[in-house]
C-alpha positions in Angstrom: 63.5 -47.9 -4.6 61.8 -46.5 -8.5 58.7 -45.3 -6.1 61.5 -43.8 -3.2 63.2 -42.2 -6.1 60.4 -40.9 -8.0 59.0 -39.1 -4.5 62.1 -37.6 -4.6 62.5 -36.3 -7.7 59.2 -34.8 -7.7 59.2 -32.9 -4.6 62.4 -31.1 -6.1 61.2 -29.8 -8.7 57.5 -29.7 -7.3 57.2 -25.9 -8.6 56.7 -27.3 -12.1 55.9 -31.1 -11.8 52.2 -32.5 -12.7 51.6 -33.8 -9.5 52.9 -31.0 -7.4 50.7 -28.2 -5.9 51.8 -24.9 -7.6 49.2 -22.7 -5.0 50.7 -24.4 -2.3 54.6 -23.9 -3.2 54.0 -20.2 -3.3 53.8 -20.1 -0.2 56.1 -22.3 1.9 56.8 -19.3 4.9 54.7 -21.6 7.6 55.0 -25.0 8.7 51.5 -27.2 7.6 49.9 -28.2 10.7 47.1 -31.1 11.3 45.4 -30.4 14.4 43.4 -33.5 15.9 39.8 -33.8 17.7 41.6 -36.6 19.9 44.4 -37.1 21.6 47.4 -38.8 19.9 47.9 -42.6 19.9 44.2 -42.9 18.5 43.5 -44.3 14.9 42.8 -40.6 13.4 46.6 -39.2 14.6 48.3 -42.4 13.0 46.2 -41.5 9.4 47.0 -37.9 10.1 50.9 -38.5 10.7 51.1 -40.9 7.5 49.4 -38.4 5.4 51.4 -35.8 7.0 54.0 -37.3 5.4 52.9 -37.3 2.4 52.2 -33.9 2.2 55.6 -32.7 3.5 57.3 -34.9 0.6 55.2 -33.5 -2.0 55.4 -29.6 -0.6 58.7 -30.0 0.9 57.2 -28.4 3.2 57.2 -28.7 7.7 54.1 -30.5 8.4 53.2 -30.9 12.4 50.6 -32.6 13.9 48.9 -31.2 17.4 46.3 -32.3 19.5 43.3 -30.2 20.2 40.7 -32.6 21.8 37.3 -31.9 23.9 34.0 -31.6 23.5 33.2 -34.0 21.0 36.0 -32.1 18.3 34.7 -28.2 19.3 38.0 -27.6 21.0 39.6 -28.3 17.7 36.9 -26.5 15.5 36.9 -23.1 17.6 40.7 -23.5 17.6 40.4 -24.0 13.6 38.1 -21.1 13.3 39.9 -18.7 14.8 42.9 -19.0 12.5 43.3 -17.2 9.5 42.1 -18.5 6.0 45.5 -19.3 4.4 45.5 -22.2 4.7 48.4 -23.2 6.6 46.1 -25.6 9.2 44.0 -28.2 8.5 42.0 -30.2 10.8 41.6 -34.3 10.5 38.1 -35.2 12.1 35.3 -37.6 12.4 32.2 -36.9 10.7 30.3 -37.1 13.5 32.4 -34.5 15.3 31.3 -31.8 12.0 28.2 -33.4 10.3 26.7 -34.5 13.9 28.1 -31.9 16.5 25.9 -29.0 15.9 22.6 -31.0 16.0 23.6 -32.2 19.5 22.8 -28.5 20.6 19.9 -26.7 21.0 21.8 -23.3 20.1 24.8 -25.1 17.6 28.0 -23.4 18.7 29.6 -23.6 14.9 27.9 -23.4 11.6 30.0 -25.9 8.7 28.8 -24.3 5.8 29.4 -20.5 7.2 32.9 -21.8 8.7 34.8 -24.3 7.4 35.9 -26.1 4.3 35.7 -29.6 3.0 39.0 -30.5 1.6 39.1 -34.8 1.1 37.7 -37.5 3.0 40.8 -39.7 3.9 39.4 -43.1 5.2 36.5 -44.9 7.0 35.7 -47.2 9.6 32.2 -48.8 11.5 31.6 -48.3 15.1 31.8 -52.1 17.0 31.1 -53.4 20.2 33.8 -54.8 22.4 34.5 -56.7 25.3 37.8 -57.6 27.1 38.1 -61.1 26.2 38.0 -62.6 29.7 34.0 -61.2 29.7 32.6 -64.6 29.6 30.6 -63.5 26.3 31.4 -64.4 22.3 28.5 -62.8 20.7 26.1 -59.7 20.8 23.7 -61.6 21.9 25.1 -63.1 25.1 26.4 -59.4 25.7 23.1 -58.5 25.6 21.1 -61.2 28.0 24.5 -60.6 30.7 22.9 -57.1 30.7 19.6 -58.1 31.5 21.1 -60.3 34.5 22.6 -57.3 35.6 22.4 -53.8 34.8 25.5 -52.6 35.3 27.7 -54.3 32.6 24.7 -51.9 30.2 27.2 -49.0 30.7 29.5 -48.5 27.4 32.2 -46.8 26.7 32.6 -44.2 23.7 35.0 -41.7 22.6 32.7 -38.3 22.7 29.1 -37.8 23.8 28.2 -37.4 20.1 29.9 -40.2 18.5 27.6 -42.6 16.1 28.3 -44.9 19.1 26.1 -42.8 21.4 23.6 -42.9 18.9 23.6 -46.9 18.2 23.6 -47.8 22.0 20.8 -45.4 22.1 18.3 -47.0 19.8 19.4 -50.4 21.0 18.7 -50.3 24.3 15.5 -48.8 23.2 14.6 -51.2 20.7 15.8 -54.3 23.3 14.4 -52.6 27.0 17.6 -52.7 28.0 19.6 -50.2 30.6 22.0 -49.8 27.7 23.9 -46.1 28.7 26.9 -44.5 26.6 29.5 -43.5 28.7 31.3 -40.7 27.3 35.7 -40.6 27.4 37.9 -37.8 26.1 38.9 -40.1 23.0 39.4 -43.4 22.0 42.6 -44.2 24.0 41.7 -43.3 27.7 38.5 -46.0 26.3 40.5 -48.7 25.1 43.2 -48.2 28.3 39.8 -48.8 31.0 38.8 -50.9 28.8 41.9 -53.4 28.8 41.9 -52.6 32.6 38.3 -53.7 32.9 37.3 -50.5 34.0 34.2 -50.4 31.9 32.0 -53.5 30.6 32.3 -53.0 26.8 33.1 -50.3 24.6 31.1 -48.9 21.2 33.5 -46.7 19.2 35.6 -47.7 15.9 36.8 -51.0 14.9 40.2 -49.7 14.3 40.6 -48.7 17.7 40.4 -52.3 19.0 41.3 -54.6 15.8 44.9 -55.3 17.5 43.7 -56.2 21.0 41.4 -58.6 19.4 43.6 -60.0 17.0 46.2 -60.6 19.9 43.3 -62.1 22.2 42.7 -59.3 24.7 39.4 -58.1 23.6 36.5 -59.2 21.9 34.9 -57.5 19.0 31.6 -58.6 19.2 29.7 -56.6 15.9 30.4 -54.0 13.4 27.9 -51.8 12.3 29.0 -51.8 8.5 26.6 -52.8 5.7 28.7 -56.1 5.6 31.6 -58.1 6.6 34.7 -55.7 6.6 37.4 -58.1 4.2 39.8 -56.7 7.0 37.9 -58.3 9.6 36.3 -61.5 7.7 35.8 -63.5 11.0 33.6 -60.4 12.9 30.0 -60.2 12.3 27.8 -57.4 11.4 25.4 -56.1 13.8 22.4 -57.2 11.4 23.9 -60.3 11.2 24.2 -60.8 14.9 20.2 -60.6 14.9 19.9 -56.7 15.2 19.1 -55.2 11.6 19.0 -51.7 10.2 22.4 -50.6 12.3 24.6 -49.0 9.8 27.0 -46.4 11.6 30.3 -45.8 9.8 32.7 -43.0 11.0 34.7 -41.2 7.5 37.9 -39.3 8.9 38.5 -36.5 6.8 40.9 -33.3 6.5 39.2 -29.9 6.7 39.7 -26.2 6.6 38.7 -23.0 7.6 35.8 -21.6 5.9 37.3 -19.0 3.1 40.5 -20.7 2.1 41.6 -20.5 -1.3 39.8 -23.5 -3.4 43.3 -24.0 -5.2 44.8 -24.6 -2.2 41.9 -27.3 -1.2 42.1 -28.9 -4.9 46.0 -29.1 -4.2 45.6 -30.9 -0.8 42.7 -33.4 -1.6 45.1 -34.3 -4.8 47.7 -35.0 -2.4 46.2 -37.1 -0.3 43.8 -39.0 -2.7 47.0 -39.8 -4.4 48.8 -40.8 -1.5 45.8 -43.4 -0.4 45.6 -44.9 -3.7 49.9 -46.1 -2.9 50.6 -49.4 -1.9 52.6 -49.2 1.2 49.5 -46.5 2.1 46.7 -49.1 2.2 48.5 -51.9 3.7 49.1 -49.6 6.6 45.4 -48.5 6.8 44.3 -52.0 6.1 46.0 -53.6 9.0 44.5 -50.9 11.2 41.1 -51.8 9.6 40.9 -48.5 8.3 39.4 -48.2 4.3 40.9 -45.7 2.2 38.8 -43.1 0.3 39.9 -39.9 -1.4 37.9 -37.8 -3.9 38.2 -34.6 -4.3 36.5 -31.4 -2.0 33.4 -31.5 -3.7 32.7 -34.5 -3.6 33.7 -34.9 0.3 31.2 -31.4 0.9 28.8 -33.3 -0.2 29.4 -36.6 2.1 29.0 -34.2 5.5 25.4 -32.7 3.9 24.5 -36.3 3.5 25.7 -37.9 6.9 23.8 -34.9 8.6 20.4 -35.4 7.1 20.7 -38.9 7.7 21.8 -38.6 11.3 19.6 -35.6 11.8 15.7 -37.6 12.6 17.8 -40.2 15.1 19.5 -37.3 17.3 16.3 -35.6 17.5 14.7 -38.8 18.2 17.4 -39.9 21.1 17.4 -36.8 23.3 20.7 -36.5 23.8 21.8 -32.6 24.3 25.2 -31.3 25.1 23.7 -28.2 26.6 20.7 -29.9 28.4 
């Protein structure tokens, strides 16, 4: 009730409050929209709808949250970029969908530093493979050897041609000889709907995405690929501990903007947000969607994407996968 209260109190006089953003209640004329590189129902439009929220407490403020997804997050980013830079629209996306996208084309369609913004990275979670639960397999490994018997259960599901999925099935089924091949969906839903209806042998996208089916006993999560064992997950394995080291591939959902926005207006957001994930009632609800809250600042998040692409950079060159092949 003190915490309901204290929201309360401090959107209405947000114009002179501490924790209010002064840049941002200037100018209140537009409603603050979150446009998705998904469709809804998916992991990233619950985070975005929370923090949404958030935001419209703290600006008093409209916030809506639309769905622009294709193409691996470029319907969402030419949609982003073609908006002006006043930052009334912000975009919630995967890293791999703005670190990864533009190294999956021989002529990159969109440059990040020349076009949009880092505001805050919001939360993170490590691709898995999964199984429906009726699969006849409980580990990577027997996954694995049911692929060898026959080629056909190799074909995985993930949510976008460039998705750090993609890129793990890739070097596994290189490293192992096995007819591994990453089926690409239109977003993690249409996946986890085929793969519930046994439409497709196993799936490699985000643990989130599938943490509920497995919990109630409909699918399998066989591996994550996090450094080690997720405390929201204590009873799934690692990849490296299933017997297959050196797979670390960890998708960070983040808010951005359009290249050119005032930094005030950034700082005001990330503060938002970073305050809204360190709240209780916040990460419970991310934790039970095995989702880990970050925050930070824009800086800080800027500097996350430069990272993730350098790293990322040697393993797309090296897996030949091309979106304009």
């Amino acid at each position: 009730m003190f915490q309901t209260r204290r929201r309360f109190v401090a959107s209405a006089v947000a114009a002179s409050a501490a924790l209010a953003a002064p840049a941002l209640v200037r100018a209140q004329a537009k409603p603050l929209t979150i446009i998705l590189t998904v469709p809804p129902g998916t992991s990233s439009d619950t985070l975005a709808r929370m923090l949404g929220e958030r935001l419209r407490a703290k600006l008093n403020r409209t916030v809506v949250v639309e769905s622009k997804s294709g193409a691996g997050g470029l319907v969402a980013i030419q949609h982003l970029r073609n908006l002006e830079a006043d930052g009334p629209v912000l975009m919630m996306a995967p890293n791999s969908s703005v670190s990864l996208l533009p190294l999956f084309s021989t002529k990159p369609t969109f440059d990040y530093e020349k076009e949009l913004a880092a505001v805050v990275e919001c939360a993170s979670a490590p691709m898995a493979f999964t199984v429906h639960a009726d699969a006849g397999v409980n580990t990577l490994a027997e996954y694995f050897d049911s692929v060898r018997k026959d080629p056909k259960l190799g074909s995985i599901g993930v949510p976008s041609p460039v998705s750090m999925g993609a890129l793990v099935i890739h070097q596994l089924g290189k490293q192992l000889g096995l007819p591994l091949q990453a089926v690409p969906y239109r977003g993690g839903s249409p996946l986890l709907a085929d793969l519930l209806g046994r439409q497709i042998p196993a799936s490699g996208s985000i643990l989130p995405d599938y943490l509920e089916s497995h919990r109630a006993g409909k699918l399998r999560v066989l591996a994550h690929a996090s450094e080690k064992r997720s405390p929201l997950a204590p009873g799934i394995p690692t990849i490296t501990e299933a017997g297959y080291p050196g797979y670390v591939a960890v998708t960070s959902f983040g808010l951005y903007a359009k290249a050119g926005t005032p930094a005030g207006q950034l700082a005001d957001y990330a503060a938002i947000v970073t305050e809204a994930l360190g709240t209780a009632p916040v990460v419970e609800a991310l934790h039970k969607m095995g989702l880990v809250p970050v925050g930070g600042t824009p800086a800080e998040f800027h500097r996350k994407v430069l990272a993730d692409r350098a790293r990322w950079a040697p393993v797309i060159r090296d897996s030949g996968i091309r979106l304009d092949a």
